[in-house]
C-alpha angles and dihedrals in degrees: 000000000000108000119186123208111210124205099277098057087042084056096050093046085054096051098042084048091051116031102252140142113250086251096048091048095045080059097047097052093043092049088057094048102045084050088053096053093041092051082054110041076049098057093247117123111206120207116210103210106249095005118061152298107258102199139144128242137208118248115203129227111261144137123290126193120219105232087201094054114009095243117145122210149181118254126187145250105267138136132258129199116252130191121204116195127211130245088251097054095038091059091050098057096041089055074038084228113178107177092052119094135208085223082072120066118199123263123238121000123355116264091194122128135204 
């Protein structure tokens, strides 16, 4: 079952974690947004220790087919927006472990995987 959490709810979880009001905490997650996308349109990529690397990547020209039709056409160069995980995270939601942070790192060897 794929459950999506909007903004709002986003919003709410944030302020009960840290203490906020529901104001301070809709200002928090749309200044981070809003950081994100800028760092991007930008160029810049930005890295979030223990969670992931947001950047943006170069897609080149090329020739793209029209599934409807069967036309084939040029595109253009443009970016696109990528997001690169870390291992911790990674590992989360792979044990789909929902009461872990990233905020924690585990104690003694690493029981990762690759």
């Amino acid at each position: 079952m794929e459950i999506t959490m909007a903004i709002k709810r986003l919003t709410a979880a944030v302020a009960a974690e840290a203490g906020l009001t529901r104001e301070q905490a809709q200002a928090a997650v749309r200044a981070v947004f809003d950081t994100i996308a800028r760092d991007l349109a930008a160029g810049r990529s930005l890295t979030v220790s223990n969670f992931g690397t947001f950047s943006a990547k170069v897609r080149p020209a090329g020739v793209a087919q029209n599934i409807a039709t069967g036309e084939r056409m040029a595109t253009v160069a443009h970016h696109v927006p990528r997001f690169r995980a870390t291992g911790r995270l990674r590992d989360m939601v792979r044990d789909q472990d929902a009461t872990a942070s990233i905020r924690k790192l585990p104690s003694g060897p690493s029981t990762r995987t690759r």
